[in-house]
C-alpha positions as CSV (number, residue, x, y, z in Angstrom):
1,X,19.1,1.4,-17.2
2,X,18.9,5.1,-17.7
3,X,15.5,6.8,-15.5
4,X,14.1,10.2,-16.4
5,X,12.0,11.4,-12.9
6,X,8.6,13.7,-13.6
7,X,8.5,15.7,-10.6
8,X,11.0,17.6,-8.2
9,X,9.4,17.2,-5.0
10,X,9.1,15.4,-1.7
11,X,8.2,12.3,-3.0
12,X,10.2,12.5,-5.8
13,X,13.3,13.1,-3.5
14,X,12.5,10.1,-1.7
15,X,12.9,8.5,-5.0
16,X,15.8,10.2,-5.9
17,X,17.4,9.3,-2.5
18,X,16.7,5.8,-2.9
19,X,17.6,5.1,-6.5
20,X,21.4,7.3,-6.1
21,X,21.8,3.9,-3.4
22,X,20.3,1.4,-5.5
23,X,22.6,-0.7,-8.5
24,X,25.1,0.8,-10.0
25,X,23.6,-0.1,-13.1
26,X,20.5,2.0,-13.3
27,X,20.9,5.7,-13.2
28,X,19.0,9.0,-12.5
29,X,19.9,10.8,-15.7
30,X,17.1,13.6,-16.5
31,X,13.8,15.5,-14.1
32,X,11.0,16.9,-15.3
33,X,9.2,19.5,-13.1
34,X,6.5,22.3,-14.0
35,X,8.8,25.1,-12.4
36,X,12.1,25.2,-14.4
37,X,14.1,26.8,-10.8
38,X,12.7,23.2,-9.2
39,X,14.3,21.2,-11.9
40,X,17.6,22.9,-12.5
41,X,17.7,22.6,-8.4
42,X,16.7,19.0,-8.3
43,X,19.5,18.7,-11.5
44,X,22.4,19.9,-9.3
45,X,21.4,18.3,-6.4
46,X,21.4,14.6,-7.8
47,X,24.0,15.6,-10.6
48,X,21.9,14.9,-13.6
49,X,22.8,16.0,-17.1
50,X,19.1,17.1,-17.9
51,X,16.3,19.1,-16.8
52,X,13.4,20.4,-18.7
53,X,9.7,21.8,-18.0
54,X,8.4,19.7,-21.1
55,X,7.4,16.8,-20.1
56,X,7.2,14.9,-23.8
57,X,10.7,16.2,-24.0
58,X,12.2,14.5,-21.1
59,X,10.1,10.7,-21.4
60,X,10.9,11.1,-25.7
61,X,14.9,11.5,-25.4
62,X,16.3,8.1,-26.7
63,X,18.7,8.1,-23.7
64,X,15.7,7.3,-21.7
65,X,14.7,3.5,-20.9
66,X,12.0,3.8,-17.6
67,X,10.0,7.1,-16.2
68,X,9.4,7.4,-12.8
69,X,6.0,9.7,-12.1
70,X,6.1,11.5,-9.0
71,X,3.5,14.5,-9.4
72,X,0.0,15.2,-8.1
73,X,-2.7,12.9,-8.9
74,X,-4.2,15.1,-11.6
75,X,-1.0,14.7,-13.3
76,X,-0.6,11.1,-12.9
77,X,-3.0,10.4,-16.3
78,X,-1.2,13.2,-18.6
79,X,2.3,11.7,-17.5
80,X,1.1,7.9,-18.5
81,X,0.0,8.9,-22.0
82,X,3.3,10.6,-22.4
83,X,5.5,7.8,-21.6
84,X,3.1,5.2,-23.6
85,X,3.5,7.6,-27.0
86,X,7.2,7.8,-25.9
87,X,6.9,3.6,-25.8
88,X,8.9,4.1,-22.6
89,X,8.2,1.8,-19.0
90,X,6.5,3.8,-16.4
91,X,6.5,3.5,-12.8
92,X,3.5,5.3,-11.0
93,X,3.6,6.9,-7.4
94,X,0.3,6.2,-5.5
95,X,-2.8,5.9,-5.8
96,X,-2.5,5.5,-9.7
97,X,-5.6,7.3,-10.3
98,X,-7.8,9.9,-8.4
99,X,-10.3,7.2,-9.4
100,X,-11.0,4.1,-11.0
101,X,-12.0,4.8,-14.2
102,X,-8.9,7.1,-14.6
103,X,-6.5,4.2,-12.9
104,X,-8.4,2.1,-16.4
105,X,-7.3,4.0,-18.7
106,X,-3.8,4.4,-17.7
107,X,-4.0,0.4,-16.9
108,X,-5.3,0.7,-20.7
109,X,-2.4,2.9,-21.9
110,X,0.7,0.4,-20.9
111,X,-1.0,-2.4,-22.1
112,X,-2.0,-1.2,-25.6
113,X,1.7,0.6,-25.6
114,X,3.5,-2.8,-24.4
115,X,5.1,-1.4,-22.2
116,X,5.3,-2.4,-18.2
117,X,2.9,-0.2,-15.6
118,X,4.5,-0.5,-12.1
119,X,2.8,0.7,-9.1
120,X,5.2,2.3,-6.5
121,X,3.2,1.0,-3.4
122,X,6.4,0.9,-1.2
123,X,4.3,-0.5,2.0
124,X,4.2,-3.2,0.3
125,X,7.7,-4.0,-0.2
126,X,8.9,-3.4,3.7
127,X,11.5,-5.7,5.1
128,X,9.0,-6.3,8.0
129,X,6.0,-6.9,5.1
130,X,8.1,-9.0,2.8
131,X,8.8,-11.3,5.4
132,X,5.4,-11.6,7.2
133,X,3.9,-11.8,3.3
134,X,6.7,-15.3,3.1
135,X,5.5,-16.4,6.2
136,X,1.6,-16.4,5.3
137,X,2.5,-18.3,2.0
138,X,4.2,-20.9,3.7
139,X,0.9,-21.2,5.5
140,X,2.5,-20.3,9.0
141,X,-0.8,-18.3,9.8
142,X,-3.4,-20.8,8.0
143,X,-6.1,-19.1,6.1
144,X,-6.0,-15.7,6.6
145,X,-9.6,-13.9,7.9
146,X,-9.1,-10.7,9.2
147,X,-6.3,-8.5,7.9
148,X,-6.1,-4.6,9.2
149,X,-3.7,-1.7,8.3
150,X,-3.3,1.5,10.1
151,X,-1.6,4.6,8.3
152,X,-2.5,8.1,10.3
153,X,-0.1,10.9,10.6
154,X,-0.7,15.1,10.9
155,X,-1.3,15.6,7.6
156,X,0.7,15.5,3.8
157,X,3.2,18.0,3.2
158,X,2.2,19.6,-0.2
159,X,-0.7,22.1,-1.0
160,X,-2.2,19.9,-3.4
161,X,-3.6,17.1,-1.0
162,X,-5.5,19.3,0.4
163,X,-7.3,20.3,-2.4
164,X,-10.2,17.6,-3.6
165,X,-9.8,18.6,-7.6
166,X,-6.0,17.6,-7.5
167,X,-5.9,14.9,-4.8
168,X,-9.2,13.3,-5.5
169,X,-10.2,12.9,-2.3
170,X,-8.4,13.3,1.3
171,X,-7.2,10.7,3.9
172,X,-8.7,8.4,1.9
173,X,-7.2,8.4,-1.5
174,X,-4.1,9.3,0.4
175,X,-3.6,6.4,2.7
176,X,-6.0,3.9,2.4
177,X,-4.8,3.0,-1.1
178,X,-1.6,2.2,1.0
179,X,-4.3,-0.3,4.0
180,X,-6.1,-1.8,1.1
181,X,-3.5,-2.7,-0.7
182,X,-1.4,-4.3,1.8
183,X,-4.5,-6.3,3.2
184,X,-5.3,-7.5,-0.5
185,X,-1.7,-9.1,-0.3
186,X,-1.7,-10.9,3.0
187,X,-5.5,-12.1,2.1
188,X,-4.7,-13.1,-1.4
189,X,-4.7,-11.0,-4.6
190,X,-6.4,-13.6,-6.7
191,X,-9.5,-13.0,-4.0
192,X,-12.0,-10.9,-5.5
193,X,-13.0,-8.0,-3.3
194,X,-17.0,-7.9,-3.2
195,X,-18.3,-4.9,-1.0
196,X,-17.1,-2.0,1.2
197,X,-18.9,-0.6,4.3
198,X,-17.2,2.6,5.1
199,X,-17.6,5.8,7.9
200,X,-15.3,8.9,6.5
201,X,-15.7,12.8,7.8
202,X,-14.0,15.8,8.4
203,X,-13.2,16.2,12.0
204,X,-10.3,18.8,12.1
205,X,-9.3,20.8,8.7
206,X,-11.1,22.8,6.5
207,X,-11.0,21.3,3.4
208,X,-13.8,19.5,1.3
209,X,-12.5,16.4,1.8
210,X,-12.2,13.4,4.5
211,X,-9.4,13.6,7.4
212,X,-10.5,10.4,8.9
213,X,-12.1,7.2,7.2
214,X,-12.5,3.7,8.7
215,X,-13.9,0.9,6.2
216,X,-14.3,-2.5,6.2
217,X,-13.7,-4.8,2.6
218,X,-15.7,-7.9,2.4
219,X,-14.0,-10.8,0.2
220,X,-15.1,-13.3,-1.8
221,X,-13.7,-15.9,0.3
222,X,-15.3,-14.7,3.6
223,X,-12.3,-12.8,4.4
224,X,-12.4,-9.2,5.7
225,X,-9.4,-6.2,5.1
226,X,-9.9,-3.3,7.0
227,X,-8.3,0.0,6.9
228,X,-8.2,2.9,9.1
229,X,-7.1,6.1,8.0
230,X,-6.2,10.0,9.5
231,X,-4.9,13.0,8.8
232,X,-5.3,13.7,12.2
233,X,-3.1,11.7,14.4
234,X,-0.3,13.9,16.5
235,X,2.7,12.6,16.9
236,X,4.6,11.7,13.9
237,X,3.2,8.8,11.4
238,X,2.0,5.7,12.5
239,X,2.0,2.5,10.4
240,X,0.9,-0.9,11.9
241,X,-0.8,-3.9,10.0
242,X,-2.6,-6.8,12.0
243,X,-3.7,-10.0,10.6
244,X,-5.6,-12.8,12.2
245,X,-5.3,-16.7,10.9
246,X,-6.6,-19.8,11.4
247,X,-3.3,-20.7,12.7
248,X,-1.5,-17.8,13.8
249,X,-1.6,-14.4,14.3
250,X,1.0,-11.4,12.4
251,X,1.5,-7.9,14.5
252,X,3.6,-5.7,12.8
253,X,4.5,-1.9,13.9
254,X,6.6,-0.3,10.8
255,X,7.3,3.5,11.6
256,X,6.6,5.0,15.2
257,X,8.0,2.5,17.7
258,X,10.6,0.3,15.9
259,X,12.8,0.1,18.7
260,X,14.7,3.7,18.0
261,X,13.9,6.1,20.6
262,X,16.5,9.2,21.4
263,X,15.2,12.2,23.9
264,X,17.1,15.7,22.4
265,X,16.8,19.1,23.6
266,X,15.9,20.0,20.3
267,X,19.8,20.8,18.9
268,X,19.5,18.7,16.2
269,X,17.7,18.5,12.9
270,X,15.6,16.1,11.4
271,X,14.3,13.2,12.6
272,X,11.6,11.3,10.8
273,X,9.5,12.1,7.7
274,X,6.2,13.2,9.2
275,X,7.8,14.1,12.9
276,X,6.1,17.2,14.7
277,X,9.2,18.0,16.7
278,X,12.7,17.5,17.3
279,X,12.8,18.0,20.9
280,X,12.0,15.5,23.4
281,X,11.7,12.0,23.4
282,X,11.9,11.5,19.2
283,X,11.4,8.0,17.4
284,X,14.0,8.3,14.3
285,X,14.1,5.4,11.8
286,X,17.3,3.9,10.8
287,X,17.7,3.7,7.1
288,X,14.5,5.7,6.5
289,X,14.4,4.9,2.6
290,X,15.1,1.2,2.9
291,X,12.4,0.7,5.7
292,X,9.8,2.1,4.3
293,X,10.3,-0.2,1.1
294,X,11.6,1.9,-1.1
295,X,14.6,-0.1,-2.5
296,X,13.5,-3.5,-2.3
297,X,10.6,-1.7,-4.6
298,X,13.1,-0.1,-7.2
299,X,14.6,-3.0,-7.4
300,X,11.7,-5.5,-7.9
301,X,10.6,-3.1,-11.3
302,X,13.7,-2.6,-12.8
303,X,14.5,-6.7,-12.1
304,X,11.0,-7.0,-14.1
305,X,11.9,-4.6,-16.7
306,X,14.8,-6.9,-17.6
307,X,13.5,-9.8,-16.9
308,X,10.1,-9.4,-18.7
309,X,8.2,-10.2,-16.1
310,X,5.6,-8.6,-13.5
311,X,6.7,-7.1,-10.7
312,X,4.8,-7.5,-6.9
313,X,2.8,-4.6,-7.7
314,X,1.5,-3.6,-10.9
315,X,-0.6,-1.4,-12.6
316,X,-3.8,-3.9,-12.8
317,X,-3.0,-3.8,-8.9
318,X,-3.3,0.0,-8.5
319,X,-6.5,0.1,-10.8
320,X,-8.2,-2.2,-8.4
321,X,-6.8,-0.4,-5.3
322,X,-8.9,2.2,-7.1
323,X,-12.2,0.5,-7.4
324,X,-12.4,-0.1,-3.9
325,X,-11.7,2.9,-2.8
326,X,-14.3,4.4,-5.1
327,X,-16.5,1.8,-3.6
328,X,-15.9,3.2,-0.1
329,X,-16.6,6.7,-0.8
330,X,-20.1,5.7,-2.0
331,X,-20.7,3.6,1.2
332,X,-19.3,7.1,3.1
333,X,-22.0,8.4,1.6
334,X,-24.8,6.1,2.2
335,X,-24.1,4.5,5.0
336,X,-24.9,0.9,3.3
337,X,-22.1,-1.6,2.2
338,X,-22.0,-1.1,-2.0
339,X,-20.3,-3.3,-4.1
340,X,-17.0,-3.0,-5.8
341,X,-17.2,-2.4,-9.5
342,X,-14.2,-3.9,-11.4
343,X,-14.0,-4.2,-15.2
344,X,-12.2,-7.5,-16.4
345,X,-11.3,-9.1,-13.3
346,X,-8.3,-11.2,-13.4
347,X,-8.3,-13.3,-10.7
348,X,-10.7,-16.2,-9.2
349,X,-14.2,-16.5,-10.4
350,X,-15.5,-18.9,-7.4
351,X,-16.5,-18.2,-3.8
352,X,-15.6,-19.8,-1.0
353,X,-16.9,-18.0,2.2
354,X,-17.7,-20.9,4.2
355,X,-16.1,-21.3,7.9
356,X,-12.3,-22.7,7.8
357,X,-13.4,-25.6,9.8
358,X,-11.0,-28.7,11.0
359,X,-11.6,-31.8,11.7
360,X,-11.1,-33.3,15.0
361,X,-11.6,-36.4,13.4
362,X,-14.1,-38.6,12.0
363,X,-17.3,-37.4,14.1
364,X,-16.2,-33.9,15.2
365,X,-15.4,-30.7,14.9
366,X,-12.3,-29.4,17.0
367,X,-14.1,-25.6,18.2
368,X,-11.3,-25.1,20.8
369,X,-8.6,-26.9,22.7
370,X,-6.8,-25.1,25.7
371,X,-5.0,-26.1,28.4
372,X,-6.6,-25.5,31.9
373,X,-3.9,-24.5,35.1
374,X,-4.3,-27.8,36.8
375,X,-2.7,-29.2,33.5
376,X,-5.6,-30.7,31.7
377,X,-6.3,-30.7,28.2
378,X,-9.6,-29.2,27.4
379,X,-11.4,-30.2,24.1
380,X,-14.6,-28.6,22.6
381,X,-15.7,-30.4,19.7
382,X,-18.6,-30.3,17.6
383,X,-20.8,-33.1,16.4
384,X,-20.7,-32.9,12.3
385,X,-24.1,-35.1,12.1
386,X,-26.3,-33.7,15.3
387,X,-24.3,-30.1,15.6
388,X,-24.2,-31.3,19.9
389,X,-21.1,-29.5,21.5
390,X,-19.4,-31.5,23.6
391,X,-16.1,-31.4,26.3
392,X,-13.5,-33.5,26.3
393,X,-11.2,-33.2,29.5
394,X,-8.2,-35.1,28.9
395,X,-5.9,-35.3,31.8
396,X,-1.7,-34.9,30.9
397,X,0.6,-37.6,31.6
């Protein structure tokens, strides 16, 4: 399919970079950018045939079958209305919305257009995530209770972040819509999020906004996601997610230390999107594109697109992504958890918070079992009628 890009810059190079790799089938054909020098120079740089500072005009041309919005958040709502008069798909960078109510009516847009909303959350479509997210379906981790995502780096690369009208918000906004979203996979989509309890500030920059949040999503089920967030962190960009099962525990380190480490006397160029310097002991990333989930993204939309179906991450997805972080800039502000407010929730209605107990067997509880160093087997078990905790020492063959 033919894909017409709204933006020209770092994010949308990414893009580019990734989609000039991806099937042969689907091609970068047009850009859109608000300076005409930045689109003719994106033009010539990924050989496309068009370029235009009018947006209608690039999503409208007939030769166009999906847009690909990569701009500043301000820009995000604008770019949606553009491609649903145009009737063309659209495939939104994150966060979809500098909040949710804005995220609503672009969710509102696609729909009433029928046309497909994607929502280019590329953390979520990692090799490293894919797999783990395969492994807690299959139930290798049990139920899952505690997930937590880390994203903190020295700060985004464009002017606009930095300024609350056009980003929305800082650190926040900016990462934790990657944190939140990745815990609501590994916990369960379907599992409505409840409340937020969040801590943000300003601890470094002078801007209006948040460089460092830490907040804690309650779930309907008893689970908990938790996100922790910083435009503060030296040392290139660190991404790590943790999640804790009933039956197993997930660690997974995506960016800083992924096993590539080279020391340079600085001779060289660049090394790692978000790296401070290129001297020293340097951390590059292999195929930077493809590990931080941009193809197996591209892929799983335009797949959808043909196929008619929903990709991993839609829309509905970034809406709600939204609400809670709108949730956990009123919590910033009060210091009290406050509930997440989400119009026409799709997934399950019921609670379930209770403890994921298991049965030891007809009269007990298993609590614990461990083996001690002289080889036994130690049991604690709990009585289901009278609640007594007991131990059972069972000695090994």
């Amino acid at each position: 399919m033919n894909i017409a890009m709204l933006g020209s810059g770092f994010i949308a190079r990414f893009y580019a970079d990734s989609l000039v790799a991806q099937r042969g089938k689907d091609t970068l054909i047009s850009v859109y950018s608000r300076n005409i020098d930045k689109a003719k120079k994106f033009a010539e740089d990924y050989k496309l045939s068009f370029y235009s500072d009018n947006m209608d005009e690039v999503c409208s041309r007939e030769d166009v079958d999906v847009v690909i919005i990569s701009l500043p958040n301000n820009l995000h709502e604008a770019a949606v209305e553009a491609c649903a008069k145009a009737k063309k798909h659209v495939l939104c960078t994150k966060p979809l919305g500098r909040n949710a109510a804005e995220a609503k009516r672009m969710l509102d847009l696609v729909e009433e257009a029928g046309i497909m909303g994607g929502y280019l959350e590329d953390l979520c479509y990692t090799p490293k995530f894919l797999k783990s997210m395969k492994s807690v379906k299959e139930g290798s981790i049990g139920k899952v209770l505690w997930a937590k995502s880390r994203e903190a780096h020295p700060g985004p690369h464009s002017d606009w972040f930095w300024d609350h009208e056009q980003s929305g918000g800082g650190a926040m906004v900016d990462l934790g819509c990657h944190c939140i979203e990745i815990a609501r996979n590994f916990i369960g989509k379907e599992i409505r999020p409840v409340e937020v309890m969040c801590w943000a500030a300003t601890q470094v920059h002078p801007i209006q906004a948040e460089d460092s949040a830490i907040g804690l999503i309650k779930y309907a089920n008893g689970s908990i996601g938790q996100f922790e967030v910083s435009w503060c962190f030296r040392g290139g960009m660190d991404l790590r997610d943790e999640v804790m099962g009933t039956e197993g525990t997930i660690w997974l380190n995506s960016f800083l230390r992924t096993g590539f480490e080279m020391f340079s006397t600085g001779k060289g160029g660049y090394v790692a999107e978000k790296a401070e310097s290129s001297s020293g002991w340097l951390f590059p990333v292999g195929d930077e594109v493809h590990e931080l989930g941009y193809t197996n993204m591209f892929t799983d939309m335009f797949n959808a697109i043909e196929n008619k179906t929903e990709p991993l991450e839609t829309f509905y997805d970034g809406y709600i992504v939204n609400a809670i972080i709108d949730a956990a800039y009123l919590s910033a502000k009060s210091g009290r958890w406050e509930p997440v407010q989400i119009e026409g929730w799709r997934g399950n209605i019921s609670e379930d918070n209770g403890p994921a107990t298991t049965s030891y067997d007809g009269d007990y509880y298993l609590i614990k079992r461990e083996i001690l160093p002289s080889g036994e087997h130690k049991l604690i078990l709990k009585h289901k009628v009278s609640g007594e905790v007991v131990v059972r020492e069972i000695i090994a063959d």
